[in-house]
C-alpha positions in Angstrom: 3.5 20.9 -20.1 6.9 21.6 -19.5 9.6 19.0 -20.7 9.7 16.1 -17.8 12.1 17.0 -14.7 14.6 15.7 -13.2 13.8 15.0 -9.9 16.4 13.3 -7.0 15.0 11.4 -3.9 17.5 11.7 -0.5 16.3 9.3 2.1 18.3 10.3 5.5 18.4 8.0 8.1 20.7 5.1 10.1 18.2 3.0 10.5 17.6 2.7 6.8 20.7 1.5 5.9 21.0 -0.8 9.1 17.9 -2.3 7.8 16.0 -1.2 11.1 12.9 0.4 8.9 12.0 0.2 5.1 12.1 2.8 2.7 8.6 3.4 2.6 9.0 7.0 1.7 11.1 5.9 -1.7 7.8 3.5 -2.3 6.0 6.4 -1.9 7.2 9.1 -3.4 8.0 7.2 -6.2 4.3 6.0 -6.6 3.2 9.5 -6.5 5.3 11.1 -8.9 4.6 8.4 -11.2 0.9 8.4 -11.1 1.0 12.0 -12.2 3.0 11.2 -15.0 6.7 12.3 -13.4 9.3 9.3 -12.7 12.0 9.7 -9.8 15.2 9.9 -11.4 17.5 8.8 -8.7 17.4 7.6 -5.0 20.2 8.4 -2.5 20.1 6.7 0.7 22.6 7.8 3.3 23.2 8.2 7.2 22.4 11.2 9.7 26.5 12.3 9.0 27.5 15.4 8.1 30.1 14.3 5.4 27.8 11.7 3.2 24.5 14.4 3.3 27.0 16.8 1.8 27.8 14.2 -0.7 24.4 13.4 -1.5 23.0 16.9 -1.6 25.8 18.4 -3.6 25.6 15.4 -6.2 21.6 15.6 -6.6 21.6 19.5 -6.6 24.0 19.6 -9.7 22.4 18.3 -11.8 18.5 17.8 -10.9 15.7 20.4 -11.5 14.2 19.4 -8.1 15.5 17.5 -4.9 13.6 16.3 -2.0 15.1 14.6 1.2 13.5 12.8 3.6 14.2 13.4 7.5 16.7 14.7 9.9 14.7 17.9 10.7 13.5 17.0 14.2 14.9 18.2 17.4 17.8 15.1 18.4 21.5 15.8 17.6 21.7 13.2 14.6 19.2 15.7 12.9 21.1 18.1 10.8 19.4 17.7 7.5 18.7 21.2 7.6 21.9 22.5 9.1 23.8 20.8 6.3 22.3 21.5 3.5 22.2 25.5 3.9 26.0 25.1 4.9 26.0 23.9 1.7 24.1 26.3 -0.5 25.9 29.1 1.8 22.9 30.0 3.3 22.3 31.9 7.2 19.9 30.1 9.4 17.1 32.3 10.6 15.5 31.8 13.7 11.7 32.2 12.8 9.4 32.9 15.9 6.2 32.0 14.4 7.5 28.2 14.2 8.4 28.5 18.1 4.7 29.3 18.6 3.6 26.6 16.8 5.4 23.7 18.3 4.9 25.5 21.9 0.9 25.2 21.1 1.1 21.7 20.0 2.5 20.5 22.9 0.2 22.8 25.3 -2.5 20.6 23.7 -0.8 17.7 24.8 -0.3 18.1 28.0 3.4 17.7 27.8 6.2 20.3 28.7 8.3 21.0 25.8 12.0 20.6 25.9 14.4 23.0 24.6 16.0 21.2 22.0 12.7 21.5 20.1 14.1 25.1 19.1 16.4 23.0 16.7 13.2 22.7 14.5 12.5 26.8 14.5 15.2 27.4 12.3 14.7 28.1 7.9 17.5 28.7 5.6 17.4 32.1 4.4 14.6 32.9 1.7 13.5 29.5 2.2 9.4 29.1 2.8 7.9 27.5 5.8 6.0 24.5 4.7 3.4 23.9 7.7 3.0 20.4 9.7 -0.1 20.0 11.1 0.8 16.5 12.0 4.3 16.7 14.0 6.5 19.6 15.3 9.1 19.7 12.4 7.9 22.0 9.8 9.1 21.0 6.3 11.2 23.5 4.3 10.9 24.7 0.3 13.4 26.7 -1.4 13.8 28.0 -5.2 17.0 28.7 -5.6 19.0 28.3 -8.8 16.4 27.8 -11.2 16.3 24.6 -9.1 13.1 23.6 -6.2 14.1 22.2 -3.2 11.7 20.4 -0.5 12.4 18.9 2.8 10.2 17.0 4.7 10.6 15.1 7.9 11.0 11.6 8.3 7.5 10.4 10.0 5.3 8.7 7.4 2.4 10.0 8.6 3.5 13.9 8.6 5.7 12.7 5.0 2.9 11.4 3.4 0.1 14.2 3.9 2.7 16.7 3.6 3.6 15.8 0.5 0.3 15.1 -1.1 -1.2 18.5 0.2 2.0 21.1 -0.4 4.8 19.0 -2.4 2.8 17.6 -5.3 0.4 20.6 -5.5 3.7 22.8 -5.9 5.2 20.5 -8.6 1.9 20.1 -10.4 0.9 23.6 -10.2 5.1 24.7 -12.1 3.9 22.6 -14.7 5.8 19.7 -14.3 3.2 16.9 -13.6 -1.0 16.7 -13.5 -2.9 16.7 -11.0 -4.9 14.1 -12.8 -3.9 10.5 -12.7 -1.2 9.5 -15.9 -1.9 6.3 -16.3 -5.1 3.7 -15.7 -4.2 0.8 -14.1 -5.9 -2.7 -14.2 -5.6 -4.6 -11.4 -6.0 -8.5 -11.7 -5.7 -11.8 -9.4 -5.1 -15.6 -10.5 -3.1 -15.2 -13.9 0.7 -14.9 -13.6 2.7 -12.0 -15.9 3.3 -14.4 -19.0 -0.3 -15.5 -19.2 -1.7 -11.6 -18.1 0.2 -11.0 -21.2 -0.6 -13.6 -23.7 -4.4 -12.7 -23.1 -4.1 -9.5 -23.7 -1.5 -9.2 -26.9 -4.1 -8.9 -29.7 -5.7 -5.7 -27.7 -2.4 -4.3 -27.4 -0.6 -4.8 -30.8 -4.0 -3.5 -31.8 -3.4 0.1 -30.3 0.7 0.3 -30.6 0.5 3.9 -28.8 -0.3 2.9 -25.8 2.4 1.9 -23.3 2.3 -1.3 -21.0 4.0 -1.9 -17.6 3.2 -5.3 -15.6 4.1 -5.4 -11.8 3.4 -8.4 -10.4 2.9 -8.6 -6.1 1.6 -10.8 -3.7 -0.7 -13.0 -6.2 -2.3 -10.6 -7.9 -0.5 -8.7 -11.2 -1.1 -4.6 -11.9 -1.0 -3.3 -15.5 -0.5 -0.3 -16.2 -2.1 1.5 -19.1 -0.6 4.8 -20.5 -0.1 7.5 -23.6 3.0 9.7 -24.4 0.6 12.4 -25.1 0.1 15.4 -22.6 -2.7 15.7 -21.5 -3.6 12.1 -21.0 -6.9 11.1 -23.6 -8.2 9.2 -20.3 -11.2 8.3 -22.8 -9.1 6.4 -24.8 -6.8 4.4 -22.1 -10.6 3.4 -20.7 -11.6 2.4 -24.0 -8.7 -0.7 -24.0 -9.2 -1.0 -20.4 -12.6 -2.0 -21.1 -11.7 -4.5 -23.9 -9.1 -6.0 -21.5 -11.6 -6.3 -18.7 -13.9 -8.0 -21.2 -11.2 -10.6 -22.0 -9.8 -10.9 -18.6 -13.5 -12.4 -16.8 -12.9 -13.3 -13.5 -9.3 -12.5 -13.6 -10.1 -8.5 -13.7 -11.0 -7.5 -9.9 -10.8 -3.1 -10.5 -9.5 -0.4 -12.8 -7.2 1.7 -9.7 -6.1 0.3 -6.6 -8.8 -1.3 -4.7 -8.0 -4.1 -2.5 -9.8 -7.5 -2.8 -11.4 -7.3 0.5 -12.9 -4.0 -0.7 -14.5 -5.2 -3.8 -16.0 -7.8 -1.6 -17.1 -5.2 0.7 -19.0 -3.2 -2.0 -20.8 -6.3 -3.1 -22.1 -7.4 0.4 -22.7 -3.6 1.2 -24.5 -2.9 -1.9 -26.4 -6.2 -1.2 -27.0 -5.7 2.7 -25.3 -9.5 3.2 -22.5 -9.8 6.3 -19.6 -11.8 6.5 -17.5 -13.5 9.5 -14.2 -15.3 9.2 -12.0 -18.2 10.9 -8.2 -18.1 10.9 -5.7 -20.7 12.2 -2.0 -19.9 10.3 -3.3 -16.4 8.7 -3.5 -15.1 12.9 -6.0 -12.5 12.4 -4.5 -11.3 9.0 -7.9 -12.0 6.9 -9.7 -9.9 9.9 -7.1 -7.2 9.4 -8.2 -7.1 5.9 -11.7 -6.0 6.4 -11.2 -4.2 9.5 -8.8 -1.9 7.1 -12.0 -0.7 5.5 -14.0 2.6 6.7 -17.5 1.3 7.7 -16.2 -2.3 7.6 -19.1 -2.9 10.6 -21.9 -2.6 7.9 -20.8 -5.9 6.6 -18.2 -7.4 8.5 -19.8 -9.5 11.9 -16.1 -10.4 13.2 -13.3 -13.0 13.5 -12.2 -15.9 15.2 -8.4 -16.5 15.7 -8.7 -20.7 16.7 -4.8 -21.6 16.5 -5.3 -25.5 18.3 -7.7 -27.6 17.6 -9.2 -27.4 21.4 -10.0 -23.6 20.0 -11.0 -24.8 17.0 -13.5 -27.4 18.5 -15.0 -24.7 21.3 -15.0 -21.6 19.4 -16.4 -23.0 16.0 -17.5 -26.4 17.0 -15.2 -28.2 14.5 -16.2 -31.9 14.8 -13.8 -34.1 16.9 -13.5 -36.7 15.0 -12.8 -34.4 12.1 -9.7 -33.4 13.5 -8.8 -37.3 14.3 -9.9 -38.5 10.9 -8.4 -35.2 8.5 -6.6 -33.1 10.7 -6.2 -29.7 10.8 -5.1 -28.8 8.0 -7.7 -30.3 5.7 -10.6 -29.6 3.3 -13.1 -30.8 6.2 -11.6 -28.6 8.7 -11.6 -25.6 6.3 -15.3 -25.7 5.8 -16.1 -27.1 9.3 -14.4 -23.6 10.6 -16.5 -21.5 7.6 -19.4 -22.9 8.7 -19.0 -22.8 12.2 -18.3 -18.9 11.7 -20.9 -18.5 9.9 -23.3 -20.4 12.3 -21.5 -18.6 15.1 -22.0 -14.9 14.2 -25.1 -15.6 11.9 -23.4 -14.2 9.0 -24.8 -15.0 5.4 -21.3 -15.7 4.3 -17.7 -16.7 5.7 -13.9 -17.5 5.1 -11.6 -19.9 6.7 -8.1 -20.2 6.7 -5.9 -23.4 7.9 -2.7 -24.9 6.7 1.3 -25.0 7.3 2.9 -21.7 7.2 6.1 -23.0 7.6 9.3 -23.4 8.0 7.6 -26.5 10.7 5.1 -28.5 9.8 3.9 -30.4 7.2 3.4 -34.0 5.7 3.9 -35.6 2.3 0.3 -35.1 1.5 0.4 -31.8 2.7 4.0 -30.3 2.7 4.4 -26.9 4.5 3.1 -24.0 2.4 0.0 -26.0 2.2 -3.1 -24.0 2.6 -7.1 -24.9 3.0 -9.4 -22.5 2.2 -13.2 -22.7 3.2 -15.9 -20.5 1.7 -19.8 -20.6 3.4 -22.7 -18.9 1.3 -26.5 -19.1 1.5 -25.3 -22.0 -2.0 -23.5 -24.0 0.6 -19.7 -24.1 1.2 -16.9 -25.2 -0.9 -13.0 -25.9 -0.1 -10.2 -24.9 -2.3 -6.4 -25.8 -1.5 -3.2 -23.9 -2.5 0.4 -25.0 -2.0 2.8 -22.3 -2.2 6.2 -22.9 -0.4 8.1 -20.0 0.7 8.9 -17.7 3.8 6.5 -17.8 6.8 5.1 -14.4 6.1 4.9 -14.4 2.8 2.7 -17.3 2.8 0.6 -16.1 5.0 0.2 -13.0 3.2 -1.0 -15.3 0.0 -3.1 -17.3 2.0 -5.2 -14.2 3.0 -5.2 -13.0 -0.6 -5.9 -15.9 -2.2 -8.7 -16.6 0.1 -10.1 -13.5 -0.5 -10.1 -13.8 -4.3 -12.2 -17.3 -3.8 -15.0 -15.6 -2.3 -14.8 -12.5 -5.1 -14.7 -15.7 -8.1 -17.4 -17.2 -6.5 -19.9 -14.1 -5.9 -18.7 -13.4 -9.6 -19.3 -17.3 -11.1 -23.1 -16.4 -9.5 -23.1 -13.4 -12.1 -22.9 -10.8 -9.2 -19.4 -9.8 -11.3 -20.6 -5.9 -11.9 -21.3 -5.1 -8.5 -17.5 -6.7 -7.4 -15.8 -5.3 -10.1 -15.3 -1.7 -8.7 -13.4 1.3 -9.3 -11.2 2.9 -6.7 -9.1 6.1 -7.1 -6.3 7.1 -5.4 -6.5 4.4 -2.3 -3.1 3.7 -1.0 -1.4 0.6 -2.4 1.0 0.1 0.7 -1.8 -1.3 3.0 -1.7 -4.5 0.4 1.8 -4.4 0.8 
């Protein structure tokens, strides 16, 4: 394994520094690279202008080993990415014929007439390799030049992503720069902050001082990250402390890789041929949008209600009237009421419900906004739990639906059915519990 690279990171684009879109791709590419045991050096954000790529470009290619940018090779005039940056490697652009054909044929299949300006795209730095899109019509571009690698890709997530999986990482991997195998196990747990993670853990870790820790803590749950200086990875022993974390964690340890809660939920009911329906007030189809996320989500998941007033809430679930007189809403009664009345609804054998203040209105001394009821149905009987965490509208939604989700998973595992929840996944994409 070759000494580790230096790799740069150019995200092009306005609407990144305007704060119109995210930089997902830095997220991304990031996370890649650093599951296969290479970390980003640097990230250079500019705009679509010729002046500040020049100054980007010429400050990553001096000193990196490899450089990747992100967008400006599609057909509009604020797209000069690749214009740019052979000006500045003095490089000719060569009009390649076999790209024409390609982004003709893609639009044949569409239906759709394609405008000239689409010839922008047909265009490679000299001695530069195509790299194919199958997902858009702007092919991306790799270059070796100066002992240094160079890959541009265009700016669409979902050509980016699979490009760079399939013909970027390969590449990089394949010079000897990275593995193809995962460099690190991660633990992913729910309920126990950083601090505490940590304290539970210290006596398995100052018990094997070679092995490196990183916390990251996001949306209730905390990732740890479990990894060796040696090359190649000794997988065998990183799962050998995983394990005796797991053991210590209980309830708190929900997966070894990325899986999301509603998955390891899934698995269980799957795996025992049960079905689940939920009931959302303030979460507005978010706890659906969890399960629905899941390939094959139908074996197990019945559906949702969405009951925002309590008119909905009384003709769609058959929440008691005077339950909503006497408690309200937002209360432990209405929480299971709704459960129940999903579960009665759809005939599932378990469900979730979802009710409180979101925020920034709302709220009462009793329950202030960022107050949250959770009720949980099972063939046991149903159960409320309540949470208050104040803070931005969406982000307490976002903790609502995770947090109701892990009271199902610590129920099914208090019921010692903890081996079939706790699951592995490999690989899944984080960003969809982002």
């Amino acid at each position: 394994m070759a000494s580790p690279a230096k790799v740069d990171l150019i995200t092009l684009g306005d609407e990144l520094l305007l704060g119109i879109r995210e930089n997902s791709h830095l997220k991304f590419i990031g996370g890649e690279l650093a599951r296969h045991g290479l970390a980003l050096r640097r990230n250079t954000s500019c705009r679509d202008t010729r002046d500040e790529i020049i100054q980007a470009f010429r400050e990553a290619w001096m000193t990196a080993d490899i450089v990747i940018t992100t967008g400006g090779l599609g057909p509009t005039s604020d797209d000069n990415t690749r214009e740019v940056i052979a000006h500045c490697l003095g490089l000719e652009l060569d009009f390649v014929p076999e790209i024409e054909e390609t982004i003709r044929a893609r639009f044949d299949r569409m239906g759709r007439t394609m405008s000239e300006n689409n010839l922008k795209q047909c265009y490679l730095p000299r001695g530069a390799e195509l790299l194919p899109n199958p997902y858009g019509t702007a092919p991306g571009i790799y270059l070796q030049l100066e002992g240094k690698r160079l890959f541009m890709l265009p700016g669409p997530a979902s050509e980016l992503r699979p490009m760079f999986k399939e013909q970027v990482l390969t590449r990089i991997c394949a010079d000897g720069f990275c593995s193809l195998d995962d460099a690190y196990l991660q633990i992913r747990t729910m309920g126990v902050g950083e601090s505490a993670l940590e304290t539970k853990l210290l006596p398995i870790l100052n018990a094997n001082p070679d092995v490196q820790v990183a916390y990251c803590a996001h949306q209730g749950m905390v990732d740890l990250r479990l990894s060796l200086d040696s090359m190649p990875i000794d997988f065998e022993r990183l799962r050998a402390v995983g394990d005796e974390c797991r053991e210590v964690l209980g309830p708190d340890f929900v997966c070894f890789g990325h899986c999301h809660l509603a998955k390891a939920i899934f698995n269980y009911l799957r795996a025992h041929e049960r079905t689940l329906s939920v009931a959302e007030s303030c979460t507005g189809g978010l706890l659906s949008n969890a399960f629905t996320d899941i390939p094959g989500a139908s074996k197990v998941f019945a559906g949702g209600f969405v009951c925002y007033s309590n008119e909905s809430k009384m003709e769609m679930l058959g929440v008691p009237e005077c339950i909503l007189q006497q408690h309200g809403a937002v209360s432990a009664e209405c929480a299971v009421a709704m459960a129940d009345g999903a579960a009665e609804r759809l005939g599932t054998d378990y469900a979730l419900s979802v009710t409180g203040f979101a925020g920034p209105c709302g709220g009462t001394p009793e329950n202030p906004v960022g107050t949250i009821y959770i009720g949980y149905h099972s063939p046991l009987g149903s159960w409320c739990v309540r949470m208050v965490r104040p803070g931005e509208r969406t982000t307490v939604k976002t903790l609502a639906v995770n947090r109701a989700l892990d009271v199902m998973r610590r129920k099914l595992h208090k019921y010692n059915l903890g081996e079939a929840l706790a699951c592995e996944c490999k690989a899944e994409e984080a960003e969809v519990a982002e």
